[in-house]
N, C-alpha and C positions, 0 to 999 in steps of 0.2 A: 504494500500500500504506500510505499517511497514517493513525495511528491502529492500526493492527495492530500486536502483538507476536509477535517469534519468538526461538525459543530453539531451541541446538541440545544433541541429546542424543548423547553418542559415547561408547565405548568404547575403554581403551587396555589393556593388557598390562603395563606398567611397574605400577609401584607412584610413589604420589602424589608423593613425596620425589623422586621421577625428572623431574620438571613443575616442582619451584620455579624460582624466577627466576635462580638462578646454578649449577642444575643442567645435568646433560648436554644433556636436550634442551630447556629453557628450559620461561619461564612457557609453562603451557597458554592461558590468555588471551592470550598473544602470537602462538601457534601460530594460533588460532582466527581470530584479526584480521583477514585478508586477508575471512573469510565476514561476522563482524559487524559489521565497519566497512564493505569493500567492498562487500558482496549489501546487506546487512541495513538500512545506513545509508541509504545513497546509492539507494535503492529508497521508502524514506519509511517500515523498519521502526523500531518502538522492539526494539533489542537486549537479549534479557535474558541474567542470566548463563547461561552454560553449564552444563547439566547431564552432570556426567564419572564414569562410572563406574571406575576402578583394579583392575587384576591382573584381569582377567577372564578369564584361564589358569586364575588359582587359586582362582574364584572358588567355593562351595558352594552347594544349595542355600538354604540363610539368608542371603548374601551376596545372591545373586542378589534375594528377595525384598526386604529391605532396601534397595537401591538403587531398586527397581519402586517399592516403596511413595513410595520418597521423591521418587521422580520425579512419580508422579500426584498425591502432596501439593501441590507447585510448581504443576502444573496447575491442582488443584482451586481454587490461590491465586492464577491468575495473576494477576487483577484488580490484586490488591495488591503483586504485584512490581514489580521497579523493579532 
């Protein structure tokens, strides 16, 4: 997989403030680590950040859109991520 990029897109319920790093359930990038460092790395992917949607309970339809968008922007860029 030398040369490919992946990223992962997930969905969580909490609200963002719920993911910082000295929060209840800890950084989301620490969460995530086992996939983009164990799969992702060690596989010969380039890890990009994670794409995290928050409160997807309470989310509306503007939310919803909002997060779509912003996700196929990333894509549309992946070239240029890092």
């Amino acid at each position: 997989m030398e040369g490919k990029k992946a990223i992962i897109p997930t969905t969580v319920g909490g609200d963002k403030a719920y993911y910082d790093p000295r929060s209840i359930n800890g950084c989301m990038d620490d969460l995530l680590y086992p996939i983009t460092h164990n799969m992702f790395f060690y596989t010969g992917f380039e890890a990009l950040p994670s794409h995290v949607t928050y409160e997807v309970n309470k989310a509306d339809e503007e939310n919803f859109n909002n997060s779509t968008k912003k996700f196929f922007n990333t894509l549309d860029n992946i070239d240029n991520t890092k």
